[in-house]
Structure formats: C-alpha cells, structure tokens
N, C-alpha and C positions, 0 to 999 in steps of 0.2 A: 555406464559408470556404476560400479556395483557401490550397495551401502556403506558407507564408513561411518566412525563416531568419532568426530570432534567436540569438547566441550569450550562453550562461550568465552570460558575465560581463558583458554588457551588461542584461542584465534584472537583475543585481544592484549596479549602480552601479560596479560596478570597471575592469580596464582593456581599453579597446576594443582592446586587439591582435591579439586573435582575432579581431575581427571582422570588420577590418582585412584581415586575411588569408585570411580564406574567399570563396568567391565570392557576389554578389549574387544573391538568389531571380529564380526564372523563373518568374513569373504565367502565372497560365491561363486569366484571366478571357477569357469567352467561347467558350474549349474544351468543346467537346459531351466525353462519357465515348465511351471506345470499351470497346467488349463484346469481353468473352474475354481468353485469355491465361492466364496460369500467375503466381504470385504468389508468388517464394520466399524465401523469412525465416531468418534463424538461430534455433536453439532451442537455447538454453546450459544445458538443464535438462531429463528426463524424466520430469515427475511421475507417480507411481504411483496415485495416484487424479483423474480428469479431472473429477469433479464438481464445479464450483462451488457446486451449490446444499449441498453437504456441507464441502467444503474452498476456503475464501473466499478466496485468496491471488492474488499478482500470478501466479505461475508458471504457476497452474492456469488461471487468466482469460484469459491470452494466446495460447493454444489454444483453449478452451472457451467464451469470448464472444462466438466468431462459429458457434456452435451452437445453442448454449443461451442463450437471452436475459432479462433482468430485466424487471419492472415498467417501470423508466424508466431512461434512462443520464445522464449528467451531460451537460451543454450552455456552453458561452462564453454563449450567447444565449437559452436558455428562460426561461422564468418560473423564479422561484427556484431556476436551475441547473440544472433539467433537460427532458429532449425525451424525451416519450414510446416507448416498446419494447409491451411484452405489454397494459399498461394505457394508456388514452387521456384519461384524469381519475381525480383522486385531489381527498376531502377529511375533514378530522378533524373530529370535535363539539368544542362548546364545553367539554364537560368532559372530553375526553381517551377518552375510554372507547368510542370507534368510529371506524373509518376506512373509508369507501369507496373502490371503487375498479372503473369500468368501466372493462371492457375489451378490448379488440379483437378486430372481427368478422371473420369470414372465415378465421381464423387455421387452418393444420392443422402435426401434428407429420409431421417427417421420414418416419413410415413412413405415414401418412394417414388415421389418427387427426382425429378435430376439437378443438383447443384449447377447454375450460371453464372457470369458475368452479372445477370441479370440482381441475380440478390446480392451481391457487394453492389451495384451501384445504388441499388433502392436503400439496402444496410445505411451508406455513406450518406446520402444525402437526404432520406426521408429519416432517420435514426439518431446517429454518429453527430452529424453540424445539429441537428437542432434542438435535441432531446438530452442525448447523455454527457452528463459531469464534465466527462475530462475531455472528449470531443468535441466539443463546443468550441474549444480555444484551438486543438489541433485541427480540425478541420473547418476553421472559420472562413478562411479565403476559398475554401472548394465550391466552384461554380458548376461544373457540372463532371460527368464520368461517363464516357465513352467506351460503348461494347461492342468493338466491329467483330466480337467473334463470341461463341459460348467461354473461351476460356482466357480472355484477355480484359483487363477493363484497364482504363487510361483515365488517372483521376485530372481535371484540367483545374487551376487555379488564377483568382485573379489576378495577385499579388504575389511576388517570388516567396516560394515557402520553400524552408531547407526539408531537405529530403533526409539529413539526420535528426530532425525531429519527427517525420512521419516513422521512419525506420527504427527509431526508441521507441514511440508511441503503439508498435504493431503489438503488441502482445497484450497491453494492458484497453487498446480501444477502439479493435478490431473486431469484433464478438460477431458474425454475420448471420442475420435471421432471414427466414424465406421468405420471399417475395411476395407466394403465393396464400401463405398465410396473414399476412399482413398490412398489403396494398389493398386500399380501401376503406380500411377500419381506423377507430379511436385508436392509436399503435400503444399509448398510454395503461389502455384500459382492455386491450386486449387478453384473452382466455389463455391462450398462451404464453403469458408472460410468469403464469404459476403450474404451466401444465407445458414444459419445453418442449418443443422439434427441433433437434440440430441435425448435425452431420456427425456428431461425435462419437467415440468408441462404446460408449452406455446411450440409454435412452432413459427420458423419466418414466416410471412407473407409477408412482403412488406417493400420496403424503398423506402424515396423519397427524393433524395437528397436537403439538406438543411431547408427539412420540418417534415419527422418523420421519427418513425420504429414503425412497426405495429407488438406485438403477440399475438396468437391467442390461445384462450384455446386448450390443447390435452385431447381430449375426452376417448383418455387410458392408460393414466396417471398412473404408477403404487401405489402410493400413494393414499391409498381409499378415495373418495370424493371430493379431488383434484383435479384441484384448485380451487378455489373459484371464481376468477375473470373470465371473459369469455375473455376479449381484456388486454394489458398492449397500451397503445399510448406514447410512446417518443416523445417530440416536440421537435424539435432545438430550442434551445432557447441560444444562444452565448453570450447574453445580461444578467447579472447576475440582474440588475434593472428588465429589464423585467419580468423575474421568480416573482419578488415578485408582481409587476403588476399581473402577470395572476394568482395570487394565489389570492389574493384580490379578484380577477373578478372571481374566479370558472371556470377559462377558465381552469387551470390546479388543480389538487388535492393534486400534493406532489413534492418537490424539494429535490434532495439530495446534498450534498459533497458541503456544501455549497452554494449550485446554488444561494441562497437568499444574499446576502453582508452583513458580520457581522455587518458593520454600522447600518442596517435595523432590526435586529434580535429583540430590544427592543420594537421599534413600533409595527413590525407586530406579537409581540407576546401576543400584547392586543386586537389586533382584533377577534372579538367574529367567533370564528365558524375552528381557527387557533392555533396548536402547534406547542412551539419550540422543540428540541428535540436533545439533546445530545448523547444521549446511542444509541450503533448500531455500534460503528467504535472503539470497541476498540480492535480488529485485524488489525486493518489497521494503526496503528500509523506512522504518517508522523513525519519527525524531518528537520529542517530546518537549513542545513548545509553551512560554507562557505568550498570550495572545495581551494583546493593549490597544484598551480603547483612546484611542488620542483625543476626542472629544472631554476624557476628565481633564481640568485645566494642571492637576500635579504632572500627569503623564503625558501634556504636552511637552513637558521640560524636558529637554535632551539629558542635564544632569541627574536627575530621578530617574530617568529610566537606565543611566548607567549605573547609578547609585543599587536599583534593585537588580543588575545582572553582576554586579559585584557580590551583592550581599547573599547567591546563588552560592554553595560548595559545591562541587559539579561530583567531586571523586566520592562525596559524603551518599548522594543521590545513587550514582552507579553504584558503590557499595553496598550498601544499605538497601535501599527500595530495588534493585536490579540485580541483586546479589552476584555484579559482576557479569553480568550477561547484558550487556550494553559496551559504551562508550562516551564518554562527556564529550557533547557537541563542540566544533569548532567553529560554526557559522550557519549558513541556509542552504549549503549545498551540503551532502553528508560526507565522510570521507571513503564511502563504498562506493561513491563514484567519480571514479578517477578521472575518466572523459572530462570533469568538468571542474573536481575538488580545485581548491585555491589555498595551501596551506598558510599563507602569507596574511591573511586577515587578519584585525585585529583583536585581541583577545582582553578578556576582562576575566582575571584571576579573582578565585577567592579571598576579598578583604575589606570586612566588617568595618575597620579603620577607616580606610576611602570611601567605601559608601556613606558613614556617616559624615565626613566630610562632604561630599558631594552633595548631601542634602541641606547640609546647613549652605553653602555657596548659595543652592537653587532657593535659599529666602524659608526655610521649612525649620525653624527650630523646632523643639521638643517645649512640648506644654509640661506644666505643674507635674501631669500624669507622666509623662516622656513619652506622650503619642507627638507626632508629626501632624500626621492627617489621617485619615481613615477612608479602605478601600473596599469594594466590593468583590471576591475571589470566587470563581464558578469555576471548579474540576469538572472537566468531561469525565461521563462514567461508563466509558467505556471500556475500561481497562481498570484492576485493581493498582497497577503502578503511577496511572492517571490520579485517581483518589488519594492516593498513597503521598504524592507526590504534593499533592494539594495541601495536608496538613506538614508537610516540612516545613515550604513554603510561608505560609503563616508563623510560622515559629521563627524563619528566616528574616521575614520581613517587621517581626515583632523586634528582635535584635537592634533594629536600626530605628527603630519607632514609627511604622509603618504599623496599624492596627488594622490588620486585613482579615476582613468576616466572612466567612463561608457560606457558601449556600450550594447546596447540592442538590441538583435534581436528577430528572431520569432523563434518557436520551432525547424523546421528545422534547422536552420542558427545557434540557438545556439546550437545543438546536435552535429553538423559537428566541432564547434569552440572549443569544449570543450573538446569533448569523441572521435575526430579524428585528427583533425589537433593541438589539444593542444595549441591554440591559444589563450588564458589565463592569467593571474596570480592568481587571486584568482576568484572564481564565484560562486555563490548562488544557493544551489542545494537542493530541496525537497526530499529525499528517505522516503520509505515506507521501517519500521519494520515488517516485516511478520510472527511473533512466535518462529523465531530461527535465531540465529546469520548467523548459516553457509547459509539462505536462500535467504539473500539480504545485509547482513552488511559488512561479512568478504572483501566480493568484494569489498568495500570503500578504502579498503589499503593496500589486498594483492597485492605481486609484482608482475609484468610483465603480467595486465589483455588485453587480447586483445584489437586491438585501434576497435574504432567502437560500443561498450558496454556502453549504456544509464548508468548512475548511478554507476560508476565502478574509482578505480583507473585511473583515465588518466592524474594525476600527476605527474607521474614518482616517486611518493617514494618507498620505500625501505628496510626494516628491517629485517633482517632473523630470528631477538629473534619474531618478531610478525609473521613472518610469519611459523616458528617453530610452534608456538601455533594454530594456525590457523588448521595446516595440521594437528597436532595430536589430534585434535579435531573430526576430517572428521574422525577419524578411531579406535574413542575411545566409547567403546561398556557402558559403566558402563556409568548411567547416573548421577554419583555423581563425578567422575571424571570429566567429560567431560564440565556439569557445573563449577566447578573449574578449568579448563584450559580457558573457557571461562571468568570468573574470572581474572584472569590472565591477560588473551589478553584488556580487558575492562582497568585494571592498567596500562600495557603498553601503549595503544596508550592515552590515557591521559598525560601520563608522554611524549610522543614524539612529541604528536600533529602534525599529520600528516594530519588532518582537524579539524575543530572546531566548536561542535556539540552548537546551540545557543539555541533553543528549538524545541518541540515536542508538535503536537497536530491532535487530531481527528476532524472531520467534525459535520456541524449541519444539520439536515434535517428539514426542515419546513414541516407541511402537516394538509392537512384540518381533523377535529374532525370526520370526516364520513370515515376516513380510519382505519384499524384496523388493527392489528396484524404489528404494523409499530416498529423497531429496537428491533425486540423479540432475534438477537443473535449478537453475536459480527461482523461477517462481513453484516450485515444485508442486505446495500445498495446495495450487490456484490452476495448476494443467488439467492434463488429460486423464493422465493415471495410465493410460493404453497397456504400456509396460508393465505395471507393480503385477507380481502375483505371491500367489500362500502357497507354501510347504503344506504338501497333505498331512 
C-alpha cells in the first residue's frame, strides 16, 4: 500500500478544511525501493525498559518493533487482520483448549542464534502469563506449550480459551525473546531488556541517554531484500514544538503519535516537501476516559455519575481540545471496532439542565456558595489533550456545582495516586483499545484488579452481572456468542457507568514526501518499518 493523505476530520465526517488545505499525496505506484540511507524520527519518550515482550505499551513498541518481532502484525488486508511475522500459520481446536502455530524457517536471532519453537514457548510461559501487562489476562489459562518440532509449538490451555482472542491479541503480546539469553536469569532485570536481540529487520546499536537510539540494518534479515533502510535514528525530542521545528529544517524526516501539536498540523501541512497523515493507528485506538473512584460516597450514586456524564459536551472536547481529530465516545468498546462495536448503548447527551436535576434527586443541593460537594480531579499527563481536557472538565463540573480541584502530577506521582494508593476521585485516563475487549478494556471495570495496574479498575467498583459477562466471555469458544456477550457487557456498563467513556482517537504522523511505505498497516508506527525507504 503506497502513502496516501487522509486528514482526521475527513475520515470522521466533519469539516473538509483541513483537507482543503493540505497538500494532495504523491503516489509511488511503480517506484522500485531504494537501499540505504539513515531514517530519523522524533522520540518524545525514553522508556526505561525496551522489552515488549515484558512492557506491552505504545512507547516501548515504537523502538522495540523493529527488533523484536510478534507472532503476526495487524494488516488493512490479511485474513482476519493480520500478515504474518515469527509464525506463518496459526489455528485453535474446536474446544478452545489448543492453539497451533507454525513457524518460520530460516529465521536467526540478531547475535546468530537459530530462532525455535523453543523461545515462543519460554516467551509464553516464562514472559507473556507471568510478567507482561496485557498477557497476564490473555494467556492466563496457558498450562503449558508443546514443541514436537523446531518449527511448531502447540500452546495447551486449561480452560476453553477463544482463539479469536489469542488471534486479536498476536500483534499487540506476542513480542518473542531468546531463550538463550534469558532462561536462567532475573528476566525482570535483565541487560537485554535495554540492549535488544530480536529477529527483526534492524538490530539495536546504541543509546544515548537524552539524545538518541541508534538501529542498525540486519544484513540477515529473514524477509528477502529487507530492509530497506540501512540506520533508523530516534532523537529525543520532549518538545512537541520542536518536532515540527526539525521537520521544517530536514533535521528530522518523520514524527509520529502526534509528536507534531495538532495546533500545528494545518500549517505544516502546506509546507512543500511535508505530509499530514492519519491512517496507520487504527489498531491503536486511544479513548479518553474519566476514571471514578466508587469508594467517594457522592460517586457511588448512580445519579452523580449520570449527572457528571451529562454535564460532558462531548462535540465541545472533540472540537476544541482535538481539533476534530477524534470522535465523541459512544461507550467502552470504540467504534473502530467493528467485530465487537454496539451502537445500541445508551447515551447521555449534552445537558446541563438534567444533570442538575439528577443531582438535586441524588440528595446534593447547592450550598450558599452553589457548590454541591467538592472533588479531587488528577489529569494523566501523558498527553497535552489529557491535561487539556482536565481543565474543561472542572469548568464543566463547576456548571453544575461540582467544585472539582486539580492536582497534577508527573507520570510517576500520578500512577502511584491513582492505580495504588487510590488517592482520587475522578481522574482523566487515556487507555488503548487493542482489538479485543478482553485485551485491555475488561480490566477498566472488572472487580478486584490488583493495586499497582496502570490502566485497570483502581476504583473500587463492582458488579457481578458485569463481571459475570466478562468471565464467560474468557471461556466462550464460538465466536458469535462471545461477540454477543460482549454485546452485552458493552449495554451494561453504559447503563451503570462505572466510568465515562468521552472520546476516542488515533494519532497523526507528519513525515517528509521522500519517505515511503509510511502508515501501509494499522499498527504502523509500532511494526517493523522492513519496508519504509528514503528517496536519495
């Protein structure tokens, strides 16, 4: 798929004026790849641990993807979404309880090792169930994994597990490390976890703290003719200004996850020699959540907590804070995926009127001042729409006599406030949809999630009918049931609002017209790159 330019607000119906105003894509159909060349990217982030296969996140993936490689990556055009990586076939039993998966021959690691059977099964079960984020819950029933051969492993489970949950699940928590570096040791605290070996089409070179990550073409690359590029160069770049600075200047070639400030995206998308570029992250769907602590006795009130998703303007947020490079949520499933979207949920429109009613019903009049009661409000700051989004909020919540205080910290301070010590009321949380409910969303509201769990119930709520749906979901082999129980769970937490889904939106990449092969699949920013090459 060669590069095209979509702008945000044309893929969501709104107003073509951006579109308007950016320059028309430059095809390349028929363009041979040219070999070599230097590949340099902004990196607005130095993650401390570079494992995927341990730490599942965007941050880590966007370096790490084109080292270290998954099972399968996500695809526009494969069979069921995706285009094979490590494994060349994959299939589940009729009852759940095994999953095949041959896999590819020839393959060696970075230092010249030969790729097994042997490291998926050590990946799986000494990694994947026990270590990392999003594997924990996907591969929780995996008892053990069988390699009658170098190029076959047989994952066995205890408990029927749907195979279109493993099969969503491959791109995003799959990541397979060697065996032989890593049986044996602290896996935690391993040298390699900041210094990769994969299999993938680059190998790591170098880092330097606060200024790059250097990778470096793999010259045996199992992929024929691959890669294209010879170097990838990561800058630090923390400064999201800056990105567009060095893109202007050719100091850098390509920004992703927004690196550039959607304020910016109009201008610099008329500068000759520059695209904007939408498409590439529609696996990655972020949804912009406020999180509730059900332990404050106001926000156990079901009326309060309709009262404040009312008193949300959802088109005000998308407008404004997103500048239309979004979508106003309709619930906990996003509607970028469709496998599982529920458009039938219930909705709660913008209106001031009813939430102030709904707070006076829940017993909450307005004092002398016309406060209500007074909340504690903690933005994640991981995003400037996150922050952004936090001071509407407060203004929104002020409206209704809700006096909501802010407190902002940094990522640590608020990961500790919110997902350990529950030091809260309501707080602003970005989660990633990853293809399947049970991969990253269920944990939003199932009960009793460990404290300590980025992105997870640290609410304290509640519900056995949700969380009923939930379990029988994990162990519901038919993929048409299993959608309708997910169905289901989608109806319920709408009707309970146990958090309050505001909107949903993917990233923009900016990148110079001499790059190629840029957002050709849905997790784009987070592959391999094998393909991208530079116009000399």
């Amino acid at each position: 798929m060669s590069k095209f330019l979509v702008s945000r607000r044309t893929l969501l119906g709104a107003s073509a004026a951006l579109l308007a105003s950016t320059a028309l894509p430059r095809l390349a159909f028929g363009q041979d790849a040219v070999k070599g060349g230097r590949l340099i990217v902004a990196a607005d982030s130095e993650p401390r641990n570079l494992n995927p296969a341990i730490v599942a996140s965007n941050g880590v993936f966007f370096i790490s993807s084109k080292v270290i490689e998954p099972l399968a990556e996500a695809s526009f055009d494969g069979e069921n979404g995706l285009a094979p990586r490590l494994a060349t076939a994959w299939e589940g039993s009729a009852d759940g309880l095994s999953a095949t998966f041959t896999l590819r021959e020839g393959v060696t690691w970075h230092d010249g090792k030969p790729f097994t059977s042997e490291d998926v099964a050590f990946s799986a079960l000494q990694v994947w169930k026990p270590l990392q984020n999003l594997g924990r819950l996907v591969f929780a029933n995996l008892e053990s994994v069988d390699t009658p051969d170098p190029l076959t492993a047989i994952f066995r489970f205890s408990k029927p597990t749907p195979f279109q949950l493993i099969r969503n699940a491959l791109p995003a928590t799959t990541s397979v490390l060697p065996k032989h570096l890593y049986d044996g040791t602290d896996i935690a605290e391993n040298p390699a976890n900041a210094k990769l070996v994969g299999t993938g089409p680059f190998k790591f070179t170098e880092y330097k703290p606060g200024e790059y990550y250097l990778l470096s073409r793999n010259e045996t690359y199992w992929g024929e003719g691959e890669p294209n590029l010879d170097e990838i160069l990561y800058r630090v770049l923390p400064d999201r200004a800056a990105a567009a600075s060095a893109l202007e200047a050719e100091e850098i070639q390509l920004a992703a996850f927004s690196a550039v400030p959607l304020a910016d995206l109009e201008r610099i998308g008329k500068v000759e020699g520059i695209e904007v570029i939408a498409n590439g992250y529609e696996g990655l769907t972020y949804q912009l959540v406020v999180e509730i602590n059900h332990r404050t006795e106001q926000l156990a009130n079901l009326k309060v907590r309709q009262a404040i998703a009312h008193a949300i303007d959802k088109k005000f947020v998308v407008d404004t804070i997103f500048l239309g490079y979004a979508r106003a949520a309709t619930g906990i499933v996003p509607q970028n995926a469709p496998e599982f979207y529920d458009v039938s949920v219930p909705q709660y429109e913008f209106d001031v009127d009813k939430a102030n009613a709904l707070l006076d019903e829940a017993g909450y009049a307005r004092g002398a001042d016309g406060t209500r009661f007074t909340l504690r409000l903690l933005p994640a700051p991981y995003f400037n729409e996150t922050a952004q989004f936090g001071a509407y909020l407060r203004q929104a919540l002020a409206a209704v006599g809700i006096d909501a205080q802010i407190a902002n910290n940094d990522s640590a301070a608020h990961q500790q406030a919110v997902y350990t010590d529950h030091a809260f009321d309501i707080a602003v949380a970005p989660p990633v949809f990853r293809g399947d409910p049970a991969i990253s969303t269920t944990i939003l509201v199932r009960t009793a999630t460990a404290e300590g769990v980025p992105f997870s119930n640290q609410g304290g709520y509640s519900n056995p009918a949700v969380d009923k749906l939930i379990d029988e979901a994990l162990v519901t082999v038919d993929e048409k049931a299993r959608t309708s129980l997910y169905n289901q769970f989608q109806q319920a937490v709408a009707e309970d609002l146990p958090l309050i889904n505001v909107a949903e939106w993917g990233f923009i990449t900016v990148a110079r017209t001499s790059v190629h092969n840029v957002s050709n699949n849905p997790r784009w920013a987070v592959s391999n790159w094998a393909d991208t090459w530079i116009e000399s």
